[in-house]
N, C-alpha and C positions, 0 to 999 in steps of 0.2 A: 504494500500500500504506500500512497507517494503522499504529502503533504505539498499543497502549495497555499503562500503564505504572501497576501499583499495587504501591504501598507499605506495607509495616505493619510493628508488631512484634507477634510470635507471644509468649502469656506464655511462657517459658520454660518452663515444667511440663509444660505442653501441646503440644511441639512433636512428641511423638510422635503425640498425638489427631489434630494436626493437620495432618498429613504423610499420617497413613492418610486421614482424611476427603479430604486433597486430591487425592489419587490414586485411592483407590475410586472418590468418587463425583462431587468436582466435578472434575476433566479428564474424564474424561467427557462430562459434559455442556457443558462449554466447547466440546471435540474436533467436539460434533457440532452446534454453531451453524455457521448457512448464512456463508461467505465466510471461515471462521478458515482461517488459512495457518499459524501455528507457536507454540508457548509456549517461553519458555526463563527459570526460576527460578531463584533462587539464596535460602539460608538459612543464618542463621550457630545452629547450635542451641544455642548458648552465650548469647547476647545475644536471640535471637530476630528477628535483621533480616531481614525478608523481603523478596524484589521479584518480581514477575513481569512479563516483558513477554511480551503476547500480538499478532501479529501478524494484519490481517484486511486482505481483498481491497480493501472501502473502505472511506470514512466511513460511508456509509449501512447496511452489515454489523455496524458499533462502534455505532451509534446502537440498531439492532434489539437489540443484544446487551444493550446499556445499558438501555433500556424493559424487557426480553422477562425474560431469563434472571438477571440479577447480581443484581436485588434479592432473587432466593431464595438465590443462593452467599454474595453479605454477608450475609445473614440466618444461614445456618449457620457461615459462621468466626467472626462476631462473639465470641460466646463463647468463642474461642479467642486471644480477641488484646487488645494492651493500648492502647488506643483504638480510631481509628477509622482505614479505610487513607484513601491517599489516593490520586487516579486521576489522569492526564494522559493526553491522547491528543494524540497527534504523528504528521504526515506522515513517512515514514522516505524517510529523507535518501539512505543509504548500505545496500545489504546486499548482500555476498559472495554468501551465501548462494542468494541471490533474485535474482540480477544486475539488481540494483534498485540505478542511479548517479542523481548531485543532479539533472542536467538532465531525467531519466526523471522523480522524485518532485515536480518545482516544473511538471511539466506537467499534474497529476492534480488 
């Protein structure tokens, strides 16, 4: 299982625009790339910190995803944020969740 892990900050003004935008229309279209396993956000609407880490079956599901779909979803938040996010993608180590433990994740 792969984590990918983007970071930004929402202007603050727009954190309502962009709350609705993220839930209309991009989970959505995140929700329905081939190999996505889970999202889980956090925002401070005060500060505008945003994170989301999105969870996909494997690398090669994060790569499709990366080519395929997120140059449209960066392209729509951009205007809602102040710079540019930033992305990590991480083998996941540990998830409860997923009973997904280190010796499971360092074999993938």
């Amino acid at each position: 299982m792969i984590a990918r892990i983007v970071t930004c900050t929402v202007t603050p003004s727009k954190v309502s625009e962009f709350r609705t935008l993220l839930n209309n229309t991009l989970l959505p279209k995140i929700q329905s790339q081939h190999g996505f396993v889970e999202n889980i956000e956090a925002l401070d609407p005060n500060s505008g910190q945003f994170s989301s880490t999105t969870l996909w079956k494997n690398r090669s599901d994060v790569e499709n995803y990366d080519n395929g779909v997120f140059p449209e979803i960066a392209a729509k938040m951009s205007p809602l944020l102040d710079g540019n996010p930033t992305v990590q993608t991480l083998p996941v180590e540990n998830s409860s969740a997923h009973s997904v433990k280190a010796a499971a994740a360092t074999a993938r």
